[in-house]
C-alpha positions, 0 to 999 in steps of 0.5 A: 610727512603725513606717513610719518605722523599718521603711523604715529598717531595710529600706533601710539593709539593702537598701542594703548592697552596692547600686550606689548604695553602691558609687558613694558608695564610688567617689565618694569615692576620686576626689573625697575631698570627703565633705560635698559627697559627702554632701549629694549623696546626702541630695538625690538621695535626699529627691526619689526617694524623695519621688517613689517615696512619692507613686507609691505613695500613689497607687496605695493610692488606686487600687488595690483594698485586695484586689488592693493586698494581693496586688501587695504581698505578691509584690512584697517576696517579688520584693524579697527575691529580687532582695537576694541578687542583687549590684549592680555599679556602671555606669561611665557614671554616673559620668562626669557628674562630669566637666562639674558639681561634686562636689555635683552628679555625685553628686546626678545619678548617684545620683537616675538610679541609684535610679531602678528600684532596689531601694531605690526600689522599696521605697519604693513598696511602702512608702508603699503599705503603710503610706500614711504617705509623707512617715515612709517618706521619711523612713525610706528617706533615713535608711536610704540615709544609714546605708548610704552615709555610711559608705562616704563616709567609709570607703571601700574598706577599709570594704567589704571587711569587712563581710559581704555575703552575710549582709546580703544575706541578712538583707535578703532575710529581711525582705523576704520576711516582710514579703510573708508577712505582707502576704499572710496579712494577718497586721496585721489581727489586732492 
């Protein structure tokens, strides 16, 4: 239970301010298609994501647990780092829109979006971390669907009041406990 709400609460604060967010963002002002916006999003994300979970399960059955430990740790401290750096969203993934439907500009701009983000990247350590891939899916969709439906149905307006430096920063924070933790092996000792 706890990779499940963990990759919940890590992506959906991750996602905050994140490219992908600012293309549900973008999506939505020039389609106003929501639920196809939506579903666009739920899919893209399940297969990443799906895929980032087997990358890291498989690297949990590779890997030293030593090393692992190690590789984790600096990667939610270098994921903590990168949170408080701002995404901007790139216009050519949005031109896909132009040649497929709603459903699929929106799946297609956003399965190449994630690949290399931050988000995607979490979900590997995550999987790695906990070798529970299938509840870090879970988790992560669930966090991409809780920053970004918002966003869908809001837009605009919606961004502009939400404070992204401190969830930048919160983010961050828990990134980087997480790779403080994972180093002093601190889930050894309960």
């Amino acid at each position: 239970m706890d990779s499940l709400l963990i990759s919940t609460g890590v992506v959906a604060l991750a996602e905050m301010g994140d490219k992908t967010q600012l293309l549900a963002f973008f999506l939505a002002a020039r389609f106003k298609k929501p639920i196809s916006i939506i579903l666009g999003i739920l899919a893209a994300t399940i297969i990443n994501h799906g895929l980032a979970s087997a990358l890291g399960a498989w690297i949990t059955s590779m890997v030293n647990p030593e090393v692992l430990r190690w590789i984790l740790g600096v990667s939610f401290i270098g994921m903590a780092i990168w949170a408080l750096i701002p995404d901007k969203i790139e216009e050519e993934e949005t031109q896909v829109a132009k040649h497929l439907g709603v459903f699929g500009a929106t799946f297609i701009t956003f399965f190449f979006a994630e690949m290399g983000d931050k988000t995607q990247l979490a979900t590997i350590a995550l999987a790695a971390h906990y070798a529970a891939p299938l509840a870090v899916v879970m988790g992560t969709t669930l966090g991409m669907l809780i920053a970004d439906v918002p966003a869908v149905f809001v837009g605009n307006q919606f961004a502009a009041k939400i404070p992204m430096k401190l969830i930048h920063s919160i983010a961050a924070a828990i990134f980087a406990i997480m790779g403080v933790l994972t180093l002093l092996e601190v889930d050894k000792l309960f």
